[in-house]
mmJSON file of the N, C-alpha and C atoms, coordinates in Angstrom:
{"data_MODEL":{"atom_site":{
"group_PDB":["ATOM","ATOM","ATOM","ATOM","ATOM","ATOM","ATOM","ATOM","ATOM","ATOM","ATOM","ATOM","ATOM","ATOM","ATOM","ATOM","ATOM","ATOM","ATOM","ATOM","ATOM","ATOM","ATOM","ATOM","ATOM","ATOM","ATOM","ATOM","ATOM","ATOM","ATOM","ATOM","ATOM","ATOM","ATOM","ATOM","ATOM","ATOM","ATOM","ATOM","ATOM","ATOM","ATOM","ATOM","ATOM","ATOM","ATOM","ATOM","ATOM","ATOM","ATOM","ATOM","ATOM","ATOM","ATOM","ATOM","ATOM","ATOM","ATOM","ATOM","ATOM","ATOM","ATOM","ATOM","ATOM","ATOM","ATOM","ATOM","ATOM","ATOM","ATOM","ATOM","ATOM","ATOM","ATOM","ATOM","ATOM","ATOM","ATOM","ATOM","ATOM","ATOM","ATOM","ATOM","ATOM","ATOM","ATOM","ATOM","ATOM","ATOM","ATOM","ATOM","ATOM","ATOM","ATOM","ATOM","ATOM","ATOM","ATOM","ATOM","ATOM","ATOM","ATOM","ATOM","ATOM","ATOM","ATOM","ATOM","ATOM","ATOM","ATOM","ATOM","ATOM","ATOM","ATOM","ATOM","ATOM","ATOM","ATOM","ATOM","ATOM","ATOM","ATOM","ATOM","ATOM","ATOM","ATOM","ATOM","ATOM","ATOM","ATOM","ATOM","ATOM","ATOM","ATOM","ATOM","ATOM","ATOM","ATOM","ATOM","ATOM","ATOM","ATOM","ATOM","ATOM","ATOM","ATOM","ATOM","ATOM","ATOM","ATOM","ATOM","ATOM","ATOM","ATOM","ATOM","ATOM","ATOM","ATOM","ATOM","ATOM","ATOM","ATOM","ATOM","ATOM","ATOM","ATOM","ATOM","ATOM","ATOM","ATOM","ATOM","ATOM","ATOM","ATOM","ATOM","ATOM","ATOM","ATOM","ATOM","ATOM","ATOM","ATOM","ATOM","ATOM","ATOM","ATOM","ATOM","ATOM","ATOM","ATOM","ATOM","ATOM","ATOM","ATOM"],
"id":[1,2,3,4,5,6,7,8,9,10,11,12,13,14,15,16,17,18,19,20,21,22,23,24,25,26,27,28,29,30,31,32,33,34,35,36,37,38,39,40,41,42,43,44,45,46,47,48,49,50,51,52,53,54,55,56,57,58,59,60,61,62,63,64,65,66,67,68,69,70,71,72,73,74,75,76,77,78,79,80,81,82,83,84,85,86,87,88,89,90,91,92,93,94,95,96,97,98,99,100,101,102,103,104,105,106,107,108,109,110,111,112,113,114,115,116,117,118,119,120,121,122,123,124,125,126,127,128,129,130,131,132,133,134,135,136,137,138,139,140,141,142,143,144,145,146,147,148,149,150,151,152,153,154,155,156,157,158,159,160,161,162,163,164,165,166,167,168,169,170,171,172,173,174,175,176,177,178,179,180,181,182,183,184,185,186,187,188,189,190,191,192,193,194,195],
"type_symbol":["N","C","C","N","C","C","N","C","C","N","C","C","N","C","C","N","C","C","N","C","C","N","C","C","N","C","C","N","C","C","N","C","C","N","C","C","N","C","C","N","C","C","N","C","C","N","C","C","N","C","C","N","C","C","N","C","C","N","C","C","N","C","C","N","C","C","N","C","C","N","C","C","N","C","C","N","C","C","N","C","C","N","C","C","N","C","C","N","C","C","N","C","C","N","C","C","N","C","C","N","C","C","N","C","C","N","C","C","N","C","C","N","C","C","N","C","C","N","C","C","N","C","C","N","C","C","N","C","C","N","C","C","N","C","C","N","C","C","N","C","C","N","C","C","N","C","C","N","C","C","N","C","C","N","C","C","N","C","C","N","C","C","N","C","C","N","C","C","N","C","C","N","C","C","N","C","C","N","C","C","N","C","C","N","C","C","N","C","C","N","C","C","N","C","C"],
"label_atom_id":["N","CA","C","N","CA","C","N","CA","C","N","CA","C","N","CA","C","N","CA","C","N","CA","C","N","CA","C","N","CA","C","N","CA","C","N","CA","C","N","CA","C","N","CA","C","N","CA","C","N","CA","C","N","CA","C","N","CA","C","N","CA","C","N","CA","C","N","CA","C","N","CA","C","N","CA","C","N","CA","C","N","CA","C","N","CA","C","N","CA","C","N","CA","C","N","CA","C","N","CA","C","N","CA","C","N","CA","C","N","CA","C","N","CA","C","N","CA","C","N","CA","C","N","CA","C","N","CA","C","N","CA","C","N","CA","C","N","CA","C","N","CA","C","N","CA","C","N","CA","C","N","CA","C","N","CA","C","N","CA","C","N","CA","C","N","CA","C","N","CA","C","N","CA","C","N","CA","C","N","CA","C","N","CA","C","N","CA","C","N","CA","C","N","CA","C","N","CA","C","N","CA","C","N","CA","C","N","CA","C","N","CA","C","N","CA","C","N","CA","C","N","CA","C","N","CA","C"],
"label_alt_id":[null,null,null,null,null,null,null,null,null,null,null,null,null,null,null,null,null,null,null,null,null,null,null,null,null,null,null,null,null,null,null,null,null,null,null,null,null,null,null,null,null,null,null,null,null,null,null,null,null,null,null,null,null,null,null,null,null,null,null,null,null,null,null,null,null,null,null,null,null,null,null,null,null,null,null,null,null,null,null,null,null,null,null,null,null,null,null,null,null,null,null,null,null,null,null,null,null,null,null,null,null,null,null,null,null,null,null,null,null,null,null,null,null,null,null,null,null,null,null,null,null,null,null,null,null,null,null,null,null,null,null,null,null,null,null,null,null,null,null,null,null,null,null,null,null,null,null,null,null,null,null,null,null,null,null,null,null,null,null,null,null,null,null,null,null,null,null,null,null,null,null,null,null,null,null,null,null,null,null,null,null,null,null,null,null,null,null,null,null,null,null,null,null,null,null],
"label_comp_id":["UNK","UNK","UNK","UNK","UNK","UNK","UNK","UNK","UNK","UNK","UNK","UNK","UNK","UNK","UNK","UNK","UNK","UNK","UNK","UNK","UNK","UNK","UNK","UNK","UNK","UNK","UNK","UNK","UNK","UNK","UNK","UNK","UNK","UNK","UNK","UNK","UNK","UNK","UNK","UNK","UNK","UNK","UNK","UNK","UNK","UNK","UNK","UNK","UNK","UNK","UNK","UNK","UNK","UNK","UNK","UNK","UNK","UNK","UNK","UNK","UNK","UNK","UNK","UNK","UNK","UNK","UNK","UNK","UNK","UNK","UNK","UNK","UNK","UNK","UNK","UNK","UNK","UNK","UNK","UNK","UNK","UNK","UNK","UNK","UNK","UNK","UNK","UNK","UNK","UNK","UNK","UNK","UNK","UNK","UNK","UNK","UNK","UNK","UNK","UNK","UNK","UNK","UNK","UNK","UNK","UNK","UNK","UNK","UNK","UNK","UNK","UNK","UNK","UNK","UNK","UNK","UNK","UNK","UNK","UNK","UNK","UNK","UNK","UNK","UNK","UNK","UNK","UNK","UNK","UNK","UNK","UNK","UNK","UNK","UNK","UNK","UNK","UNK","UNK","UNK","UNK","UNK","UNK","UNK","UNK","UNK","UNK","UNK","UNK","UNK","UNK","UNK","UNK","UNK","UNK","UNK","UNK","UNK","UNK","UNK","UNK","UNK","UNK","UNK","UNK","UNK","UNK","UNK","UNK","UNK","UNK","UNK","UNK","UNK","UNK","UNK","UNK","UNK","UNK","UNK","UNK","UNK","UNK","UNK","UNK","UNK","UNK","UNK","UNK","UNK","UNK","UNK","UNK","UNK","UNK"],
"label_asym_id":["A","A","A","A","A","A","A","A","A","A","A","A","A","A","A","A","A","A","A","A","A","A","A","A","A","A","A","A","A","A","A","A","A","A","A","A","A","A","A","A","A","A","A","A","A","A","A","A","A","A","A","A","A","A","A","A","A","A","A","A","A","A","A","A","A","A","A","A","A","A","A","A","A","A","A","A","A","A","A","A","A","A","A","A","A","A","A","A","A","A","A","A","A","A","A","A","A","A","A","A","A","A","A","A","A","A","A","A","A","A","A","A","A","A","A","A","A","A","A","A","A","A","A","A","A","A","A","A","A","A","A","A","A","A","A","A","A","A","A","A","A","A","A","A","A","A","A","A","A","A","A","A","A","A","A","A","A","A","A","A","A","A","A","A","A","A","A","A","A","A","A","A","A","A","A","A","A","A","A","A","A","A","A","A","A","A","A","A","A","A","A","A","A","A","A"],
"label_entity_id":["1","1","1","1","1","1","1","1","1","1","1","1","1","1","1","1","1","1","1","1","1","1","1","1","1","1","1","1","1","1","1","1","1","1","1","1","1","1","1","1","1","1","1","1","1","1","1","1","1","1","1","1","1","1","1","1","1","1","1","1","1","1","1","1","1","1","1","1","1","1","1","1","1","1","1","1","1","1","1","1","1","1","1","1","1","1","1","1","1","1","1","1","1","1","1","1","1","1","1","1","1","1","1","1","1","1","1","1","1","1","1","1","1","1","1","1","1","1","1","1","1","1","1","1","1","1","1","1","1","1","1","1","1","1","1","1","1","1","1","1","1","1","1","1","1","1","1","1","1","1","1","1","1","1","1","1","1","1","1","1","1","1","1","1","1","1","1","1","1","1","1","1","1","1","1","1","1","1","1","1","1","1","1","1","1","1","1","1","1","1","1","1","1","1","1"],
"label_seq_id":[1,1,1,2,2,2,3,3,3,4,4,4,5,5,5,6,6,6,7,7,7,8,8,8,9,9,9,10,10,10,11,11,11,12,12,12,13,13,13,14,14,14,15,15,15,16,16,16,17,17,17,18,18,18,19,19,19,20,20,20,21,21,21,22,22,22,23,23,23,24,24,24,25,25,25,26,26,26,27,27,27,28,28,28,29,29,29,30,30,30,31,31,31,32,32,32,33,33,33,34,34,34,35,35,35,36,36,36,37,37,37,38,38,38,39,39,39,40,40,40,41,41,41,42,42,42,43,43,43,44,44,44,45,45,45,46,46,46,47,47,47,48,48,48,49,49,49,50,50,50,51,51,51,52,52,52,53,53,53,54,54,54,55,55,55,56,56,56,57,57,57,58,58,58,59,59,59,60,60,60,61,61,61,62,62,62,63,63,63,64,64,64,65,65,65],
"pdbx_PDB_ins_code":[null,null,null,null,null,null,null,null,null,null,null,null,null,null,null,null,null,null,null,null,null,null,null,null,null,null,null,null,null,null,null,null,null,null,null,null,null,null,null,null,null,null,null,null,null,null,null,null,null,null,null,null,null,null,null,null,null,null,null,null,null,null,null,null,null,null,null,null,null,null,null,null,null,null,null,null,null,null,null,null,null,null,null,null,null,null,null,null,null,null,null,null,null,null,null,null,null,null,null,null,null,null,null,null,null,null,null,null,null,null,null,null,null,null,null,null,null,null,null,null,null,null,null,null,null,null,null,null,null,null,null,null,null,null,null,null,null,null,null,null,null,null,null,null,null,null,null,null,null,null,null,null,null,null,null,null,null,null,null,null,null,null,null,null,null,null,null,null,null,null,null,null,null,null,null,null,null,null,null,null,null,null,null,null,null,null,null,null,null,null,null,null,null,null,null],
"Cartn_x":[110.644,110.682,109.34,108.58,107.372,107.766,107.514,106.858,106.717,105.983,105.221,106.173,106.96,107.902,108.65,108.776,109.903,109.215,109.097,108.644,109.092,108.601,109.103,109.033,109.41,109.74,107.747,106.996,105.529,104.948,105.103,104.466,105.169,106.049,106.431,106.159,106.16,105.475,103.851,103.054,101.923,101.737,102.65,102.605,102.863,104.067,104.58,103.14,102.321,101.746,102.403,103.239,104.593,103.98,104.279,104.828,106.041,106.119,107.35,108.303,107.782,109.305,109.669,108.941,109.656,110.333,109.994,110.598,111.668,111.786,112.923,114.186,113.772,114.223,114.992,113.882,114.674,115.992,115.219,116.455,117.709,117.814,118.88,120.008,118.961,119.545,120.24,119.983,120.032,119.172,118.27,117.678,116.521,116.294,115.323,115.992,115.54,116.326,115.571,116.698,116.409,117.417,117.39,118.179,118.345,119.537,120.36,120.354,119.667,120.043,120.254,121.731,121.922,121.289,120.309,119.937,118.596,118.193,116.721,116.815,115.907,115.651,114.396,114.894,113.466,113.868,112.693,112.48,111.677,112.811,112.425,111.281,109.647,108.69,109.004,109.748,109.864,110.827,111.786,112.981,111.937,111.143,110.404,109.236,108.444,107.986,109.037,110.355,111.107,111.541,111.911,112.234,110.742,109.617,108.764,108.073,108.375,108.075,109.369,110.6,111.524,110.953,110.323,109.523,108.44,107.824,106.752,106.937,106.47,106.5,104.837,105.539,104.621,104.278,103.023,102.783,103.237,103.329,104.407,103.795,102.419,101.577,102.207,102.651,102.67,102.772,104.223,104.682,103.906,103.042,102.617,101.115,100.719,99.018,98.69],
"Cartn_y":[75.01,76.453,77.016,77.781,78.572,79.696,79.799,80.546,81.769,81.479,83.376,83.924,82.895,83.607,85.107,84.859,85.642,87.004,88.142,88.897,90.083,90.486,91.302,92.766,93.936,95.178,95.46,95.639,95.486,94.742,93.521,92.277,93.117,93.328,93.945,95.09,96.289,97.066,97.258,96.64,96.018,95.631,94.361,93.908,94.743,95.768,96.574,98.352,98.026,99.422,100.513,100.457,101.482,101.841,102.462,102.81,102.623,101.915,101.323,102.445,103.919,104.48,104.833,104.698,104.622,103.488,102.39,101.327,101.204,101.577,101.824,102.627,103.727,104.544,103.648,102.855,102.584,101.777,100.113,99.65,100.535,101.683,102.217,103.01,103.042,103.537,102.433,100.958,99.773,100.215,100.65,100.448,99.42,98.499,97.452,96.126,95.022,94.059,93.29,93.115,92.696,91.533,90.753,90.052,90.377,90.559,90.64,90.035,89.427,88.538,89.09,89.442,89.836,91.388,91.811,92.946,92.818,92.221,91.949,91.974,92.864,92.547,92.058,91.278,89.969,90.69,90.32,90.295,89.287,88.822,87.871,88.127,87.475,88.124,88.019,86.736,86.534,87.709,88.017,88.893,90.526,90.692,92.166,92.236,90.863,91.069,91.005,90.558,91.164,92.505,92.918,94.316,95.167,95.19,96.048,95.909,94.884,94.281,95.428,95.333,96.095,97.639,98.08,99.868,99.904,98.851,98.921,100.304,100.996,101.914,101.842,101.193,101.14,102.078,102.648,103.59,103.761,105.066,105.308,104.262,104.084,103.459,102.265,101.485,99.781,99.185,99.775,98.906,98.541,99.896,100.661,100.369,99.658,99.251,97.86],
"Cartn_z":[99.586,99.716,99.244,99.964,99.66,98.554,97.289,96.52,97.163,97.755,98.064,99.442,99.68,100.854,99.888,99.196,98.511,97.584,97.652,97.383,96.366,95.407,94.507,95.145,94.773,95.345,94.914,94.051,94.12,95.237,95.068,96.518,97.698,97.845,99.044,99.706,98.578,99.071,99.345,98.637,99.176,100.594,100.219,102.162,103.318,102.64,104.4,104.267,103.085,103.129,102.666,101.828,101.395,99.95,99.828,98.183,97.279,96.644,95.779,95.43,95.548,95.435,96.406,98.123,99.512,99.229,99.155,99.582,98.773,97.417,96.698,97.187,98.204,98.954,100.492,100.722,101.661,101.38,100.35,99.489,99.104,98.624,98.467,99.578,100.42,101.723,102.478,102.055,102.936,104.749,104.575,105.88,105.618,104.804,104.85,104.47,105.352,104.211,103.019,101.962,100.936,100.323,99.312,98.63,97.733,96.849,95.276,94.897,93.966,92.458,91.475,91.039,90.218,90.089,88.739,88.979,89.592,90.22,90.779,92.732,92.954,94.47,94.755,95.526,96.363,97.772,98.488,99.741,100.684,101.72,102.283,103.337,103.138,104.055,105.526,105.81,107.479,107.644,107.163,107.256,107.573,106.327,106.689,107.632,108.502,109.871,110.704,111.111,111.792,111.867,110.708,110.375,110.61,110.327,110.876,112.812,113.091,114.391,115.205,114.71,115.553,115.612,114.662,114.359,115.236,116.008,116.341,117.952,117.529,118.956,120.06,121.064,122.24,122.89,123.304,124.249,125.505,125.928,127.132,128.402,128.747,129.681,129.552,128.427,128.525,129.551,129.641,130.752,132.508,132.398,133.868,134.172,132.711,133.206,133.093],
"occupancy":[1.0,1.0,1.0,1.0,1.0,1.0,1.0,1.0,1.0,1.0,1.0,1.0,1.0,1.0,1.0,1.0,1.0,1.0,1.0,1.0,1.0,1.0,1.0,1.0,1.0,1.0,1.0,1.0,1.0,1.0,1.0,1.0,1.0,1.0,1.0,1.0,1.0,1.0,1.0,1.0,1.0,1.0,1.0,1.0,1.0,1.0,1.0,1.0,1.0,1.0,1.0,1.0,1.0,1.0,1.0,1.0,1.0,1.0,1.0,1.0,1.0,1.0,1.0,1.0,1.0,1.0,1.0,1.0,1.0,1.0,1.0,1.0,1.0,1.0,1.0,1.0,1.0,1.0,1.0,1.0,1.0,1.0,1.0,1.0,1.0,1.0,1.0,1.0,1.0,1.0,1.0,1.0,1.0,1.0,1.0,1.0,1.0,1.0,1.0,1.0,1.0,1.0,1.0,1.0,1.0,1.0,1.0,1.0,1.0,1.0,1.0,1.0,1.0,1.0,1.0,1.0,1.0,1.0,1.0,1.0,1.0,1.0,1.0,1.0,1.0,1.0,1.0,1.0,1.0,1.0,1.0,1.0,1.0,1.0,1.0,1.0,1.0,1.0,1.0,1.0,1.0,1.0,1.0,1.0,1.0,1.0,1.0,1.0,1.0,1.0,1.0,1.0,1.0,1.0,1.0,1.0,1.0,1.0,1.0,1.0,1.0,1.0,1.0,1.0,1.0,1.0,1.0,1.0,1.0,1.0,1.0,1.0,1.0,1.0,1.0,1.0,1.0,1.0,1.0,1.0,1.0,1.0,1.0,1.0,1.0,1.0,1.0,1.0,1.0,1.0,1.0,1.0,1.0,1.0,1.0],
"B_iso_or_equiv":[0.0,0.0,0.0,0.0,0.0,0.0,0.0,0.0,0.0,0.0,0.0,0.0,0.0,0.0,0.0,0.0,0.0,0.0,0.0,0.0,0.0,0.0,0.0,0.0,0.0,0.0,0.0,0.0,0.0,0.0,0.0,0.0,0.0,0.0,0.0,0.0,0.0,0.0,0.0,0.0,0.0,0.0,0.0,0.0,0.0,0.0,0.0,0.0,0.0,0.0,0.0,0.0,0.0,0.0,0.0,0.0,0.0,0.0,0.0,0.0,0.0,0.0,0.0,0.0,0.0,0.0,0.0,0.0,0.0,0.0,0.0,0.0,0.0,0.0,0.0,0.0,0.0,0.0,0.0,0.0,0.0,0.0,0.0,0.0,0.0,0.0,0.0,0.0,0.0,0.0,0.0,0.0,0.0,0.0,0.0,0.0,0.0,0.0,0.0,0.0,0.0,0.0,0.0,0.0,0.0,0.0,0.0,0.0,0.0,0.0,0.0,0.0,0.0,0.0,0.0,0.0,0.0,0.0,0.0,0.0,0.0,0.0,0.0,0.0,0.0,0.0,0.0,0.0,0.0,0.0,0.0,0.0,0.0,0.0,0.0,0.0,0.0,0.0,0.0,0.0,0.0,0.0,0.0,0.0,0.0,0.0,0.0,0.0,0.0,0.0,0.0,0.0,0.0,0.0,0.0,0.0,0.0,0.0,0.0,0.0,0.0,0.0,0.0,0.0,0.0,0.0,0.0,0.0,0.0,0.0,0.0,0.0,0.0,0.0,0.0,0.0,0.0,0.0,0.0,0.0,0.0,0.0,0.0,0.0,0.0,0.0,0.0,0.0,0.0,0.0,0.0,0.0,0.0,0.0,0.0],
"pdbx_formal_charge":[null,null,null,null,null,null,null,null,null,null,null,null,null,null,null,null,null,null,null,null,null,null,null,null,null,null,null,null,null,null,null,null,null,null,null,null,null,null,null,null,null,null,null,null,null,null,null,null,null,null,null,null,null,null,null,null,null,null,null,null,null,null,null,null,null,null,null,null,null,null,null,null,null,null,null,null,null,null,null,null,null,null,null,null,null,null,null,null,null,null,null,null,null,null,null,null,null,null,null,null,null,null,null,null,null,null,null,null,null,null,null,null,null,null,null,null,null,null,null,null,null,null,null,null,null,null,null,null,null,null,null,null,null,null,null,null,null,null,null,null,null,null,null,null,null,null,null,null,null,null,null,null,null,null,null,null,null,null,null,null,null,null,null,null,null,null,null,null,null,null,null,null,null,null,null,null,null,null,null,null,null,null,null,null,null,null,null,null,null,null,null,null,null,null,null],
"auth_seq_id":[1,1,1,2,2,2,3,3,3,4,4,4,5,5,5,6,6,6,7,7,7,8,8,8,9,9,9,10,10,10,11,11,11,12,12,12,13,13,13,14,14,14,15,15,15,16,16,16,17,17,17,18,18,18,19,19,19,20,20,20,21,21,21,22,22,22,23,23,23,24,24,24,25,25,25,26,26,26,27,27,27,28,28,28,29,29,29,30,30,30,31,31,31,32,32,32,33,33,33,34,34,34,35,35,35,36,36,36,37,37,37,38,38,38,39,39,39,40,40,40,41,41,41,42,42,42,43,43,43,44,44,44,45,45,45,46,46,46,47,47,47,48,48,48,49,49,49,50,50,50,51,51,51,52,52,52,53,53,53,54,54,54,55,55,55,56,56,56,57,57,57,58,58,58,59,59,59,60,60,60,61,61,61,62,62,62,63,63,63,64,64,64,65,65,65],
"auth_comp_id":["UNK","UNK","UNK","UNK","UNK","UNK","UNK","UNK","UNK","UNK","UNK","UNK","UNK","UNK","UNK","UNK","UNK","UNK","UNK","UNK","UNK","UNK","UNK","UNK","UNK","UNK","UNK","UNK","UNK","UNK","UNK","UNK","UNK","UNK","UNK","UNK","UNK","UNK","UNK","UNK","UNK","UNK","UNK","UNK","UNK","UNK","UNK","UNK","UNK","UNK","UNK","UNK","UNK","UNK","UNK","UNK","UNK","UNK","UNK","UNK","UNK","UNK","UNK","UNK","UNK","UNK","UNK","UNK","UNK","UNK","UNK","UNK","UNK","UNK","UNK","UNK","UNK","UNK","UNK","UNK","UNK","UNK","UNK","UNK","UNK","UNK","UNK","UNK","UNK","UNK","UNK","UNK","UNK","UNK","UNK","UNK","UNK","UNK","UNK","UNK","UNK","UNK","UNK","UNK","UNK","UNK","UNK","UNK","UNK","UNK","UNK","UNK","UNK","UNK","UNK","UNK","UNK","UNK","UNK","UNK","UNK","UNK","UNK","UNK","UNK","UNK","UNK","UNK","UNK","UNK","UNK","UNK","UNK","UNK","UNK","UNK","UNK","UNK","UNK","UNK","UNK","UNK","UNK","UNK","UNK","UNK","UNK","UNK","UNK","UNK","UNK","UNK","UNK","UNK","UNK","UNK","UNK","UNK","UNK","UNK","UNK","UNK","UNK","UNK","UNK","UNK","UNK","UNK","UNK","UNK","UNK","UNK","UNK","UNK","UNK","UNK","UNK","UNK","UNK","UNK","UNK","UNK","UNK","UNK","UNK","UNK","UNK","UNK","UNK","UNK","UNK","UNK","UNK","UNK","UNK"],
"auth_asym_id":["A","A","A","A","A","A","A","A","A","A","A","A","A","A","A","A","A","A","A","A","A","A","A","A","A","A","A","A","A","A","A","A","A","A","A","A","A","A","A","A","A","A","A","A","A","A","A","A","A","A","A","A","A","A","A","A","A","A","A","A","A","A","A","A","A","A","A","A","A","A","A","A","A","A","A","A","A","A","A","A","A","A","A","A","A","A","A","A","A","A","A","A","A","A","A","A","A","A","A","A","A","A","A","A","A","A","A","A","A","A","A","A","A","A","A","A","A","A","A","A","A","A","A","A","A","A","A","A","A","A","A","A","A","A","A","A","A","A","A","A","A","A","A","A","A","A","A","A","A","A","A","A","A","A","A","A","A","A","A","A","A","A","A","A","A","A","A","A","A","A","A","A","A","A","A","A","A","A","A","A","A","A","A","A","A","A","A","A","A","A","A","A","A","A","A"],
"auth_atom_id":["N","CA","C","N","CA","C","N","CA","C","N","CA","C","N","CA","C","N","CA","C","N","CA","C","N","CA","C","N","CA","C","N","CA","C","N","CA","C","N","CA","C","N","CA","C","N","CA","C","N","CA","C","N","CA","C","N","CA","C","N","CA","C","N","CA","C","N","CA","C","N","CA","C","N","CA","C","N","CA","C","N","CA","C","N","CA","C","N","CA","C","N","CA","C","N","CA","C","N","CA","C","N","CA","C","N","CA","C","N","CA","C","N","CA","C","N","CA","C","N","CA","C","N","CA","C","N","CA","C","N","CA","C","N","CA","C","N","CA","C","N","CA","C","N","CA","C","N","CA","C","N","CA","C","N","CA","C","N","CA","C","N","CA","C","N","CA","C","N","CA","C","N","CA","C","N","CA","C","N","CA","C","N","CA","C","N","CA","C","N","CA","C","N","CA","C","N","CA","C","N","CA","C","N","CA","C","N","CA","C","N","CA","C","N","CA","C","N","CA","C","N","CA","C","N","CA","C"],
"pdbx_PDB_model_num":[1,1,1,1,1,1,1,1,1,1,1,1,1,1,1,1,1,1,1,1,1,1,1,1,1,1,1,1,1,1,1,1,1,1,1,1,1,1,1,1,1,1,1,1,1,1,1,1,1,1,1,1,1,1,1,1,1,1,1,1,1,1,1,1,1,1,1,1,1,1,1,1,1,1,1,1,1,1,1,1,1,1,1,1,1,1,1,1,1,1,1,1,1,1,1,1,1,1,1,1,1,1,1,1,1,1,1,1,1,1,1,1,1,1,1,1,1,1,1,1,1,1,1,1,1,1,1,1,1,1,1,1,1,1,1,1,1,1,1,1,1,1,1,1,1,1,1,1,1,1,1,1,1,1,1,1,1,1,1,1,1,1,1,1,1,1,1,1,1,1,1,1,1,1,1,1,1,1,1,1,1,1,1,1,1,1,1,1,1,1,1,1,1,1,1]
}}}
């Protein structure tokens, strides 16, 4: 298991460009995923390039050029 797969709510928000009390925000909303241990949330990195890959908005042209 990779070490650095697994990300603290700091490492994470780093990685997605957020600010730790959005992303705290989102965690509480459950619109991001995350893991529970106990009182600790990790975040799985492959899990949050899926989850930001689905946000990605394409320009109206894509499809047409």
């Amino acid at each position: 298991m990779d070490p650095r797969r697994y990300l603290d709510i700091a490492q994470a928000a780093e990685y997605l460009s957020l600010s730790t009390s959005y992303l705290f925000k989102l965690v509480s909303r459950r619109k991001v995923p995350f893991i529970k241990i106990g009182r600790l949330v990790r975040f799985d990195r492959n899990a949050l390039d899926k989850w930001a890959g689905r946000r990605q908005v394409l320009p109206k042209d894509w499809m047409t050029g």
